[in-house]
C-alpha positions in Angstrom: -31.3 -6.5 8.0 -31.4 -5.3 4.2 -30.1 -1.3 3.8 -32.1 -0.1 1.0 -30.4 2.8 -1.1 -33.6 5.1 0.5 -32.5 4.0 4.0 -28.7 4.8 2.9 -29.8 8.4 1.5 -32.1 8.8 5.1 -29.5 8.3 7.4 -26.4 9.4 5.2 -28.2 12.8 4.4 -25.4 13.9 7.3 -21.7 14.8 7.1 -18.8 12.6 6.5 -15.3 14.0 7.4 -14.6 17.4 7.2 -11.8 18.8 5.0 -11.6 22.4 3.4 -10.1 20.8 0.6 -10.7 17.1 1.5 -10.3 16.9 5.4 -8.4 17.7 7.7 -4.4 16.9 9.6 -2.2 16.5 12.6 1.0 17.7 13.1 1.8 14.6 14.5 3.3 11.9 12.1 1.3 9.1 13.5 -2.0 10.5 12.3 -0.4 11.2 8.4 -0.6 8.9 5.6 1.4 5.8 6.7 4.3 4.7 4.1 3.6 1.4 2.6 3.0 -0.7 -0.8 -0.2 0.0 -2.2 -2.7 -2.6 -2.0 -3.4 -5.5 -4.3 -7.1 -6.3 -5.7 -8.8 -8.9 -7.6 -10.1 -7.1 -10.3 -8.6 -7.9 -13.6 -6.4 -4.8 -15.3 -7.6 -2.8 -18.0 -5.5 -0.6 -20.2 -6.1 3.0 -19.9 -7.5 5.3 -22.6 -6.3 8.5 -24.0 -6.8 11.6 -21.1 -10.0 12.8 -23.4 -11.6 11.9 -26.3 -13.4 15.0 -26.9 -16.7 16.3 -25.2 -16.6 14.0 -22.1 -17.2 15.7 -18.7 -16.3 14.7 -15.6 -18.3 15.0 -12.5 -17.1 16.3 -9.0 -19.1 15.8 -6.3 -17.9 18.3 -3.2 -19.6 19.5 0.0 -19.6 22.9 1.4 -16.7 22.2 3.7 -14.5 20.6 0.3 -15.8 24.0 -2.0 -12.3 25.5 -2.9 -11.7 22.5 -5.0 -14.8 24.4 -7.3 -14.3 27.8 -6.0 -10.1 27.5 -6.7 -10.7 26.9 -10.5 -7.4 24.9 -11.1 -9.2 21.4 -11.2 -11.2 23.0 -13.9 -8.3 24.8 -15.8 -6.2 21.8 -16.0 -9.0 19.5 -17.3 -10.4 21.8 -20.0 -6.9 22.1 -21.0 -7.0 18.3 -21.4 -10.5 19.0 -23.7 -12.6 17.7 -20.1 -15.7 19.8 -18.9 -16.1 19.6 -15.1 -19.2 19.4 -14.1 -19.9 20.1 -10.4 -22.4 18.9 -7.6 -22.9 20.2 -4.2 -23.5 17.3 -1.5 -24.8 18.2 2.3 -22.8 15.5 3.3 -20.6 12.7 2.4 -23.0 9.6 2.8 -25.1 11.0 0.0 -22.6 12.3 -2.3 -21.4 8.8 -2.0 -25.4 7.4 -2.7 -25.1 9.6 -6.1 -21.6 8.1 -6.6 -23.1 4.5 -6.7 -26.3 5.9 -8.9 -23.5 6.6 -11.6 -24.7 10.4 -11.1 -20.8 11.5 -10.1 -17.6 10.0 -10.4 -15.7 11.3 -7.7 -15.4 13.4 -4.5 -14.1 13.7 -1.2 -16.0 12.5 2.1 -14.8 11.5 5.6 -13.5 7.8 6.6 -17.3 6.3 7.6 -19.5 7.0 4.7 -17.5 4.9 2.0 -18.1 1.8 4.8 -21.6 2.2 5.2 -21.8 2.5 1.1 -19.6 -0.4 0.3 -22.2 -2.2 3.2 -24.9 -1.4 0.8 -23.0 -2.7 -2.5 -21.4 0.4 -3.9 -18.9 -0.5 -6.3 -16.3 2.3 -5.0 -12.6 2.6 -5.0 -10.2 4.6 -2.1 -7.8 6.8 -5.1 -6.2 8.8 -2.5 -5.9 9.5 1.2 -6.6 13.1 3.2 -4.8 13.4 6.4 -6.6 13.7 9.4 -7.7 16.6 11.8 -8.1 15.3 15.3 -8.5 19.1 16.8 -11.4 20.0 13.9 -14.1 17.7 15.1 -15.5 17.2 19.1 -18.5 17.1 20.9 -20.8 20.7 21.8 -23.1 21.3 24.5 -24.8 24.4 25.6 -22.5 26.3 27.8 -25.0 26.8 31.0 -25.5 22.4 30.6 -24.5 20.8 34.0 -22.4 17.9 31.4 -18.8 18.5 32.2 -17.8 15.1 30.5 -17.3 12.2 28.1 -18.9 10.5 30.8 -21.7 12.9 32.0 -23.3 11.8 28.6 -24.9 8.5 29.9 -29.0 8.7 28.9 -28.5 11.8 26.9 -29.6 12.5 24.0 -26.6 13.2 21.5 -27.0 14.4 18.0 -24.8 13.7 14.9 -24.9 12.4 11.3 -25.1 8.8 10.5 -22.6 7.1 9.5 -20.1 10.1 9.2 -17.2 10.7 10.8 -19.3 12.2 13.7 -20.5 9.3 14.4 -17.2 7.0 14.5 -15.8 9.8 17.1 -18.6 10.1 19.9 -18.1 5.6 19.1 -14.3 6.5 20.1 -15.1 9.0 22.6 -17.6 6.8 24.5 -15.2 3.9 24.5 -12.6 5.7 26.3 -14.8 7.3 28.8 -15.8 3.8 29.5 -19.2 3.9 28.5 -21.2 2.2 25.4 -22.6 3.7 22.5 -26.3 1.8 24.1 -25.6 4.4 26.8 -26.5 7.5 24.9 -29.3 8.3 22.9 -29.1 9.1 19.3 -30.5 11.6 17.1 -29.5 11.4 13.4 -29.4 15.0 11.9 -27.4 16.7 9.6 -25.9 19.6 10.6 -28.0 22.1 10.6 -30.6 20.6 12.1 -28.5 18.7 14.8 -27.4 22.5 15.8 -30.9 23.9 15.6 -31.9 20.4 18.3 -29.0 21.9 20.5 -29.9 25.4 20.7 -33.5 24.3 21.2 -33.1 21.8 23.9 -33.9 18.8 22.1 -30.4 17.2 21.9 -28.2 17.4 25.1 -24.6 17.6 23.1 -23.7 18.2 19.3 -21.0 15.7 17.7 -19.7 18.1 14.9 -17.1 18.8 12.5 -15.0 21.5 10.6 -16.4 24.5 10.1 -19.9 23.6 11.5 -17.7 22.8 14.5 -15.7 26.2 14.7 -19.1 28.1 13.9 -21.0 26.4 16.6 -18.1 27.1 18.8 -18.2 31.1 17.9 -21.7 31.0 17.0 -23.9 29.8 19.8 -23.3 29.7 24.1 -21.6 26.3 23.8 -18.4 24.6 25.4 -16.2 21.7 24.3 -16.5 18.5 26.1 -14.0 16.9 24.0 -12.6 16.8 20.8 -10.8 14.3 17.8 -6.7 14.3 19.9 -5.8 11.0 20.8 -8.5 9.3 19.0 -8.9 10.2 15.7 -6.5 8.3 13.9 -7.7 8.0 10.2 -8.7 10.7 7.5 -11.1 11.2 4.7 -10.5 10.0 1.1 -11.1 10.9 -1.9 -13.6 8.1 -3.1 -14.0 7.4 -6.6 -16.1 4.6 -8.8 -14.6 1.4 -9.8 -15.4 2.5 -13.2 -14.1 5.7 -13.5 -11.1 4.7 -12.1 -10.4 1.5 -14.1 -10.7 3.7 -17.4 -9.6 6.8 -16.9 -6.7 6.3 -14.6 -5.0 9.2 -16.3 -7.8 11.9 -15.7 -8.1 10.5 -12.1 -4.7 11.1 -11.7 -4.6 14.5 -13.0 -7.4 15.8 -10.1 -5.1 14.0 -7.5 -2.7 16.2 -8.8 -4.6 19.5 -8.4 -6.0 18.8 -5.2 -2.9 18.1 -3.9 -1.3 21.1 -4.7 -4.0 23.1 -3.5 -3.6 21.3 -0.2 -0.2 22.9 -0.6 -1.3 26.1 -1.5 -3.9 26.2 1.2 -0.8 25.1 3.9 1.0 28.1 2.7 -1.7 31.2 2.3 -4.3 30.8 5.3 -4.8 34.1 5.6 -6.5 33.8 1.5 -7.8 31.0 2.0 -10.3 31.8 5.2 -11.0 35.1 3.1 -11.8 32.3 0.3 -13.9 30.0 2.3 -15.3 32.5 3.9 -16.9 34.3 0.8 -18.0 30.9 -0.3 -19.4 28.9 2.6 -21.4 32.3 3.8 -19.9 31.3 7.5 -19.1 33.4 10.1 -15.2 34.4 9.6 -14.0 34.1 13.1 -15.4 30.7 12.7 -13.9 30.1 9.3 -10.4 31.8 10.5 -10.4 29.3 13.4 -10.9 26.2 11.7 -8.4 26.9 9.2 -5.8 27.9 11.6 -6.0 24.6 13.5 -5.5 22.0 10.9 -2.5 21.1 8.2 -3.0 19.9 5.0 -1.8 16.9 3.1 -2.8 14.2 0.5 -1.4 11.1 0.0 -1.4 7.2 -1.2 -3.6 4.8 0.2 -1.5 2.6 2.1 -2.1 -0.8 3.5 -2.3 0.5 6.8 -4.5 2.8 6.3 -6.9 0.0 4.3 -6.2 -1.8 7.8 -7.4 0.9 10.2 -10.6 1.1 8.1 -11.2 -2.3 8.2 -11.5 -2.1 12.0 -13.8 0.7 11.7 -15.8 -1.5 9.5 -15.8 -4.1 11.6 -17.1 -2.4 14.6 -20.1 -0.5 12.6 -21.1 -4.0 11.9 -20.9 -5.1 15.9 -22.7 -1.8 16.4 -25.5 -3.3 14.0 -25.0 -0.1 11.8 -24.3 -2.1 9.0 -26.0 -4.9 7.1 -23.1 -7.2 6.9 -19.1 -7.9 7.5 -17.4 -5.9 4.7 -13.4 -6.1 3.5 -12.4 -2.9 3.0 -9.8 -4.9 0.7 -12.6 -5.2 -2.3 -12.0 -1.9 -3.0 -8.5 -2.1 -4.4 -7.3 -2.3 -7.7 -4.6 -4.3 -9.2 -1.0 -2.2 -8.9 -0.6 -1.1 -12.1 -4.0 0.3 -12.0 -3.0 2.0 -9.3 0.4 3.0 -10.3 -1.7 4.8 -13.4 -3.0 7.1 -10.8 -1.6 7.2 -7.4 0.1 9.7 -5.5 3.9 9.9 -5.3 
């Protein structure tokens, strides 16, 4: 089966992992960034250039869920400081920021831990720079709250709606699997968001896999109940997913928006009150919604470990038994050589 960049941009016009600045944590230390040497590539080292040479602009892809990183203005301060224009583009889900990533129409921006798979499936050229914690309470399944499905297990022939290949769609995989059932024992229907809540409202889908703050505001929003949600199954993050390109020659700006967004990770840790008020202003969302979904999560950013290259090669490897990829992948290919990665990563 060949996955032409139109079928990536079909299915992928869904979410990816939801973060309010990338995605979203645990307080437990088990679901955090593991410690561990960075991983080792094949492609050959280059040496970085000067942080600007004068009129370049760099390009940020971000979703609605990731907007303080535009809405903040620190990424841009610090980059216009270093003589960089930022030049911003709105996604309606990771999979297709990711598409415009391997176009060469962005450089950068955050998605969940599925849609860099299904784009390195269909020959993107991307690198992991840096990890996002993950959020196992911000993401879960909805259905209508007069439904007779009690259950994980009550979802057997039902019709299930969720975004392909995003994180949605790794966690009903999860969920299924440890209600003993098989993801050929529901029925998909690929939508993004908004239209996957519209087909639950209506009828047309039995249950809603959703995340952060769709989730929240279909939990405040619309008669609906939580089946079950990301705790004790959602193990990995999102990343922050940059080209091979941009990151082999211009480790240094790369670096520098590592910087910023991790520090507004920190920021957003320390003033939740601001930052709902923030997110709520900018994602036009409910604020009960928005209040709730930033109450429940932590924030963090940090390397990409081994590890964590390990847990996403099994995720990989189990789209491709699922047929959801083309083809075996090794999450590996994405690395660069240490010192590249020393030019940019994360203490």
């Amino acid at each position: 089966m060949k996955l032409t960049r139109r079928d990536l941009f079909l299915f992928l016009t869904s979410l990816g992992s939801y973060a309010l600045v990338a995605s979203c944590t645990n307080n437990s230390s088990q679901n955090s960034p593991q410690a561990s040497s960075p991983v080792a590539g094949t492609t050959a080292p280059s040496s970085a250039s000067p942080i600007a040479t004068g009129g370049e602009t760099v390009r940020i892809g971000y979703q609605k869920s990731t907007i303080l990183l535009k809405s903040k203005g620190t990424i841009d301060k610090r980059l216009n400081s270093l003589g960089i224009k930022v030049d911003w583009k709105e996604f309606a889900a990771g999979p297709p920021l990711l598409e415009a990533l391997n176009t060469g129409a962005i450089d950068l921006g955050p998605v969940g831990e599925s849609p860099p798979i299904f784009a390195q499936a269909a020959g993107a050229d991307l690198v992991y720079a840096a990890a996002i914690v993950p959020n196992p309470k911000g993401s879960g399944i909805l259905v209508k709250e007069d439904s007779p499905i009690q259950t994980v297990a009550d979802l057997k022939g039902k019709n299930v709606t969720f975004a392909k290949g995003s994180s949605a769609n790794l966690l009903i995989t999860q969920l299924l699997e440890k209600a003993g059932l098989k993801y050929s024992d529901i029925q998909p229907i690929y939508l993004a968001p908004a239209d996957a809540r519209g087909a639950l409202v209506q009828g047309s889908a039995d249950a809603w896999v959703i995340w952060d703050p769709f989730f929240a505001a279909g939990e405040t929003g619309i008669k609906s109940r939580v089946i079950a949600d990301g705790e004790g199954v959602n193990k990995i993050g999102g990343y922050y997913i940059s080209s091979r390109k941009f990151a082999t020659e211009r480790p240094q700006v790369l670096k520098a928006i590592l910087e910023e967004v991790r520090d507004l990770e920190a920021w957003s840790d320390k003033n939740r009150d601001e930052l709902a008020k923030i997110l709520t202003e900018a994602l036009k969302l409910d604020a009960s919604a928005v209040q709730k979904s930033v109450q429940r999560r932590q924030f963090g950013l940090g390397p990409v470990t081994d590890n964590l290259l390990a847990e996403q090669q099994k995720v990989a490897d189990l789209y491709y038994q699922l047929k959801l990829i083309p083809k075996q992948i090794n999450v590996r290919d994405t690395a660069l050589p240490p010192n590249q990665v020393a030019a940019y990563a994360l203490s």
